[in-house]
C-alpha positions as CSV (number, residue, x, y, z in Angstrom):
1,X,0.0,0.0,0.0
2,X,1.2,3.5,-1.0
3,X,-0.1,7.1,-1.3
4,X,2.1,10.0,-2.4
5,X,1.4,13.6,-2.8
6,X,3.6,15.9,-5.5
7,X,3.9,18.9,-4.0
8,X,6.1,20.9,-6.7
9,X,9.7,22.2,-6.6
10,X,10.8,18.7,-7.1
11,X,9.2,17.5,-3.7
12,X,6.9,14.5,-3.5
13,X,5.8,13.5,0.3
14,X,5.2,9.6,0.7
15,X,3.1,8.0,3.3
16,X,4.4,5.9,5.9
17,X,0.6,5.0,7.3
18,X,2.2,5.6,10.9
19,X,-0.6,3.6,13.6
20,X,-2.1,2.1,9.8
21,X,-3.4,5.9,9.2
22,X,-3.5,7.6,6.4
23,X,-1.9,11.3,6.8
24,X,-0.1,10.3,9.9
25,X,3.8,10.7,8.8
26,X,5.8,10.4,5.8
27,X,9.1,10.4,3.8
28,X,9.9,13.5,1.7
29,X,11.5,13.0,-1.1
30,X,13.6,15.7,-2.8
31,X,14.7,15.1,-6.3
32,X,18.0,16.6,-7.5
33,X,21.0,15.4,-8.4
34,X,21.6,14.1,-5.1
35,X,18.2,12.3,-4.1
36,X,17.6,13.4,-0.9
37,X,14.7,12.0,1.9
38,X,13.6,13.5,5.0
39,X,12.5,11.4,7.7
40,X,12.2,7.7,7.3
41,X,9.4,7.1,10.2
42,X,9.1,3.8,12.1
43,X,10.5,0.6,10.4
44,X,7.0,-0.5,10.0
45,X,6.5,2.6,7.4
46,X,9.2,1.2,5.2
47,X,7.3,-1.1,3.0
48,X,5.1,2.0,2.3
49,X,7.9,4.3,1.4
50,X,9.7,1.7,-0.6
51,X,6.6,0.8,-2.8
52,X,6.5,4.9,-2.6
53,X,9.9,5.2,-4.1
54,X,9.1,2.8,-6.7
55,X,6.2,4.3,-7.9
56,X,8.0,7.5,-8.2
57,X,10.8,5.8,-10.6
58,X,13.5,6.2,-7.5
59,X,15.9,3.5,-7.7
60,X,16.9,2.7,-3.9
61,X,20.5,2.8,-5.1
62,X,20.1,6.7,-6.7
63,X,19.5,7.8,-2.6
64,X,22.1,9.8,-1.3
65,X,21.0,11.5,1.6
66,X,18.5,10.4,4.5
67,X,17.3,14.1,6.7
68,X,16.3,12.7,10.1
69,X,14.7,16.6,11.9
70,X,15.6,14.4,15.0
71,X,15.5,10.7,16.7
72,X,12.4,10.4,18.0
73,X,10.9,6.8,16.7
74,X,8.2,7.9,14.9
75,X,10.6,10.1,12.6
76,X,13.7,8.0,12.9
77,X,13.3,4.9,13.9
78,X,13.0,3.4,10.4
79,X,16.7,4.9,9.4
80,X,18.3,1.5,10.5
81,X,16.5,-1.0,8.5
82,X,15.9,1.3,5.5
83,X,19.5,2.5,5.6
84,X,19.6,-1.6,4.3
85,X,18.1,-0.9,1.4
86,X,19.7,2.3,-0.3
87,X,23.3,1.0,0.0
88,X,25.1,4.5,-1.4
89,X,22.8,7.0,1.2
90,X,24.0,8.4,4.3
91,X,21.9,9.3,7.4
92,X,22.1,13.0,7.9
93,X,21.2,14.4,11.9
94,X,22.2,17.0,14.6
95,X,25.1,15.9,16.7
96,X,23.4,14.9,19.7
97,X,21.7,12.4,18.1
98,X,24.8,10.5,16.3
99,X,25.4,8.4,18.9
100,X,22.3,7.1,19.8
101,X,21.9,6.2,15.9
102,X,25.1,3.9,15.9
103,X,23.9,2.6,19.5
104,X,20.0,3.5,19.9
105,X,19.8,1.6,23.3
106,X,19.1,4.5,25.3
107,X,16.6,5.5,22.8
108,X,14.6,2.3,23.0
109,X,14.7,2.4,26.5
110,X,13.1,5.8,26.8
111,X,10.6,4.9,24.1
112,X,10.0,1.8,25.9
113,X,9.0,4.0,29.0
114,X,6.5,5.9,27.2
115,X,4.6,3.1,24.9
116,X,5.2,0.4,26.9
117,X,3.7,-2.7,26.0
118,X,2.7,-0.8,22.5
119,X,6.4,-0.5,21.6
120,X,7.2,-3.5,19.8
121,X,4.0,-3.3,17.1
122,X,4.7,0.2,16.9
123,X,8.3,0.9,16.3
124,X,10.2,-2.6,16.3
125,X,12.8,-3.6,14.2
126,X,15.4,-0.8,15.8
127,X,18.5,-1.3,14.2
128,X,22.3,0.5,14.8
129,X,23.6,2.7,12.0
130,X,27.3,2.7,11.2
131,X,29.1,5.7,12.3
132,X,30.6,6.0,8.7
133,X,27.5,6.1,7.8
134,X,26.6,9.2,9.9
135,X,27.0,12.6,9.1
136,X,26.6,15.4,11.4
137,X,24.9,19.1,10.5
138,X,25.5,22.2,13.4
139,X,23.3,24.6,13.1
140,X,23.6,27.3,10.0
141,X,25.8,23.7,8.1
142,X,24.5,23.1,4.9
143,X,24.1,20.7,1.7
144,X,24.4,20.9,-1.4
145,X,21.9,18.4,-3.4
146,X,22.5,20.0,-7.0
147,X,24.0,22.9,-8.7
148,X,21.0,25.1,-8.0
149,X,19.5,23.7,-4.2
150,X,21.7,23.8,-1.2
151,X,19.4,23.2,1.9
152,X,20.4,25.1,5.5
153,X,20.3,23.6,8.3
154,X,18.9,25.7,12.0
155,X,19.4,23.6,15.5
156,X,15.7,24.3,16.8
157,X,15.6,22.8,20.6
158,X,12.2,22.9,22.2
159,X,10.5,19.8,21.8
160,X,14.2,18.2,21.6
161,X,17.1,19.1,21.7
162,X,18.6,17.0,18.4
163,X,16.2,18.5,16.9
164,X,17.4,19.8,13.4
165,X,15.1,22.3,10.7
166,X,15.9,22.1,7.3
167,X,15.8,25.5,5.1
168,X,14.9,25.0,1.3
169,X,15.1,27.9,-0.5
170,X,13.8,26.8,-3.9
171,X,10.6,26.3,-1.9
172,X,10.9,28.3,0.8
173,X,9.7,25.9,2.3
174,X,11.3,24.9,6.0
175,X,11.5,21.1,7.1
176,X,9.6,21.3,10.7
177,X,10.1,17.9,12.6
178,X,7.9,18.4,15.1
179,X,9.2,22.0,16.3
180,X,6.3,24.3,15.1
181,X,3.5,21.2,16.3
182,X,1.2,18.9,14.5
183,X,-0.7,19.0,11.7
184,X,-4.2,17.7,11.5
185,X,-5.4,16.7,8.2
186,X,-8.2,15.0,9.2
187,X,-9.7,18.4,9.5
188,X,-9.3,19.4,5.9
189,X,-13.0,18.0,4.7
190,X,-14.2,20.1,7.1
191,X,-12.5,23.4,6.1
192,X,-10.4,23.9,9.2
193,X,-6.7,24.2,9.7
194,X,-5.5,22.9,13.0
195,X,-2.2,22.9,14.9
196,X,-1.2,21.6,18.2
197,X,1.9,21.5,19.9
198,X,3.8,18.7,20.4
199,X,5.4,18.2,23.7
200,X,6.4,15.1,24.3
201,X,9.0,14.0,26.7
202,X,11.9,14.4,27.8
203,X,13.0,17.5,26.6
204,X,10.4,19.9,25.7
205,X,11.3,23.5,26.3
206,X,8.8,26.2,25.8
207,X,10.7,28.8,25.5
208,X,13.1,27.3,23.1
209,X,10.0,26.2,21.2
210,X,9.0,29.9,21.2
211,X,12.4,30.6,19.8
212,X,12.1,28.5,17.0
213,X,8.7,30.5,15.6
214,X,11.2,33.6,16.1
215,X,13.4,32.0,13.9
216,X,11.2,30.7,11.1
217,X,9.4,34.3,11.0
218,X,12.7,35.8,10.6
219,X,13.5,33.5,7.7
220,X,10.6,34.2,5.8
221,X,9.2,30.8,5.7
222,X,6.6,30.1,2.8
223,X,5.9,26.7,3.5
224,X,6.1,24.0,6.2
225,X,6.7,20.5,5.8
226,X,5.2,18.9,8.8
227,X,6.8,15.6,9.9
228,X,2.8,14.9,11.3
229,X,1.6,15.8,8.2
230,X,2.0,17.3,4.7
231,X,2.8,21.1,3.2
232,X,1.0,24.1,5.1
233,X,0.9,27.5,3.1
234,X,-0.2,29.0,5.6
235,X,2.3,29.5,8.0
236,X,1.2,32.5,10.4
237,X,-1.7,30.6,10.9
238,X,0.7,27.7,12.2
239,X,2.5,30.1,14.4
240,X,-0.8,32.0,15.7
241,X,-2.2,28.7,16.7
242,X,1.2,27.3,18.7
243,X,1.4,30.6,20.4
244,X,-2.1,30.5,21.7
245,X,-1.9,26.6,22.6
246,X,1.7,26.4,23.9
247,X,0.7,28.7,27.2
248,X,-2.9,26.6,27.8
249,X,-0.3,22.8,27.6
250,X,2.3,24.5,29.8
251,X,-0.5,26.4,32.2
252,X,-2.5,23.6,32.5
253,X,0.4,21.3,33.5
254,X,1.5,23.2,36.1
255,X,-2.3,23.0,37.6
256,X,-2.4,19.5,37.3
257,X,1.5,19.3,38.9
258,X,0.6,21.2,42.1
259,X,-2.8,19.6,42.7
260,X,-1.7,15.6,41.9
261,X,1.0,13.7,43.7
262,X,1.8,10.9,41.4
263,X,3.1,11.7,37.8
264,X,0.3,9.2,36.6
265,X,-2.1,11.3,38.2
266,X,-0.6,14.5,36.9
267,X,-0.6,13.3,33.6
268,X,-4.3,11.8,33.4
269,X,-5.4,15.6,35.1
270,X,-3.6,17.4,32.1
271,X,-4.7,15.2,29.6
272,X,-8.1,15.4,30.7
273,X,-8.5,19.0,30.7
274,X,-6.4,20.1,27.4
275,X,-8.4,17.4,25.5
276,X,-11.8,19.2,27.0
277,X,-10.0,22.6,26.0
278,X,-9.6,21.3,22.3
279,X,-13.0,19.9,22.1
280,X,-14.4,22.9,23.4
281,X,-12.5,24.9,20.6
282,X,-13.2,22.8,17.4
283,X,-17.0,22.8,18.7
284,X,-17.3,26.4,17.9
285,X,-15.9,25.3,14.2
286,X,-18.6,22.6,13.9
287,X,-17.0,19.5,14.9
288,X,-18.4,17.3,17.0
289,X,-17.2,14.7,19.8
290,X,-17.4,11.9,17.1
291,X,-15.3,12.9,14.6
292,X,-12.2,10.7,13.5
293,X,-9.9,13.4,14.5
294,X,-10.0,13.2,18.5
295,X,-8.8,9.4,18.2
296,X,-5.8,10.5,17.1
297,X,-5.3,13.9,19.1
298,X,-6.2,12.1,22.2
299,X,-2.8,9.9,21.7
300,X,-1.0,12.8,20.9
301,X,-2.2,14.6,24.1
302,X,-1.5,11.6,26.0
303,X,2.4,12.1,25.1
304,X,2.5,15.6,25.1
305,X,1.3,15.2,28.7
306,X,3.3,13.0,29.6
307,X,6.4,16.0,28.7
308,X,4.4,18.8,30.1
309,X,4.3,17.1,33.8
310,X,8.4,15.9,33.3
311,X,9.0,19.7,32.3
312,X,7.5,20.9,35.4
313,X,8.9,18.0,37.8
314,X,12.4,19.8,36.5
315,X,10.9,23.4,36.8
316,X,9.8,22.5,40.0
317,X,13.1,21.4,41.1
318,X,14.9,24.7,40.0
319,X,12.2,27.2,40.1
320,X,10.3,28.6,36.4
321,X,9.8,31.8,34.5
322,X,6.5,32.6,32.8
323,X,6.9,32.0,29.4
324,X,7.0,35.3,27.7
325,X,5.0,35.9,24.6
């Protein structure tokens, strides 16, 4: 099974069918000299990209250059095993997350921590990359993938801190990861744009998230290639929406933190009350309680809590400043 979307300036985005959905995460594919992907998602979304490769006439050997935005599973975790396949590509991704690609115990662990029993269906084979294999981009780097594209790279901390943004300025278009939040294309039928942050654990930083908007306004971003999902157009409405959301997760958190003693506690609270929050919001726009789209951000916002309470048990440790706007 394969779906992929053309999206012009040489830039097709293939499905990965991430949790079997449709519009969930994806492979772009950038074709130039040197055939370039971004993000690889979870080695269960490699069948879907490589029957997506070969419908676009990519031959697996043509692929120089696998873009990981950072290592989180759901973007990365596929790199291993489809690294297997393209036998002239190397694995591209910020320096704090080399090591954990040529030894990703750690990073199971931590996943396993999070998912639990859910890890194995949902992210399982992980496999080590060689470190020759590896090469790392510092922020401002960039790369050359033909005479007339050379792609920047920004170090954008906030929802991690290996987390990498990739400039294109054929397109204009900026490579988000997850920094500037999700985006739900479930919505689309219904004539609504919506963004969320994503928060996740264990290294979400607001302010650096804030930072990160700063940055892509600065740049002059047209376009924004979501890792969760597809091209926006539109992207003051992207940061509008994460600077109205961003203070409601981290507020609501820090209710939920000082009122619950047990993290599990904390994090049901939180979840509870930012999934009544969103409800609340798209019912004004029309959509009700039974629409396909909660499944989906109800997982997120299970995660996302789980990384607003660990942010304030280390705010609380150390004291916090209000996020300023």
């Amino acid at each position: 099974m394969f779906n992929f979307n053309e999206l012009g300036y040489h830039i097709s985005l293939i499905d990965g069918f991430d949790l079997g959905r449709k519009n969930r995460t994806g492979t772009y594919v950038i074709a130039e000299r040197n055939i370039t992907l971004v993000e690889t998602s979870a080695s269960p979304s490699i069948p879907h990209i490589l029957e997506g490769l070969n419908a676009l006439g990519i031959a697996l050997e043509e692929i120089t250059y696998i873009i990981l935005t950072h290592i989180h599973l759901d973007h990365a975790g596929g790199a291993g095993l489809f690294l297997q396949h393209c036998p002239n590509a190397k694995v591209i991704v910020h320096p704090k997350g080399a090591r954990h690609l040529e030894d990703p115990t750690r990073l199971i662990a931590g996943a396993k921590e999070v998912y639990g029993e859910d890890f194995d269906k949902l992210f399982n084979p992980i496999l080590p990359i060689p470190s020759d294999k590896i090469i790392v981009k510092e922020d401002k780097a960039s790369l050359q993938t033909s005479e007339t594209r050379s792609l920047s790279f920004y170090d954008t901390p906030g929802h991690a801190n290996h987390h990498l943004s990739i400039f294109d300025p054929v397109s204009r278009g900026m490579f988000s990861g997850d920094t500037v939040g999700v985006y739900y294309r479930e919505l689309e039928q219904d004539g609504i744009e919506f963004y969320l942050p994503s928060t996740s654990p264990n290294q979400f930083n607001p302010e650096a998230m804030l930072a990160a908007v700063d940055l892509y306004e600065s740049l002059d971003v047209k376009r924004i290639y979501f890792g969760h999902y597809g091209v926006s157009e539109n992207p003051f409405e992207v940061y509008k929406q994460l600077r109205y959301w961003l203070p409601i997760f981290v507020e609501t958190a820090e209710t939920a933190f000082k009122q619950y003693e047990t993290f599990k506690e904390q994090v049901a609270a939180t979840r509870t009350n930012i999934f009544d929050n969103v409800t609340t919001q798209l019912a004004t726009m029309g959509i009700k309680k039974n629409h396909p789209v909660f499944e989906i951000i109800g997982l997120d916002l299970e995660v996302c809590s789980m990384g607003l309470i660990d942010y304030w048990s280390k705010r609380g440790k150390i004291g916090h400043k209000s996020i300023q706007m």
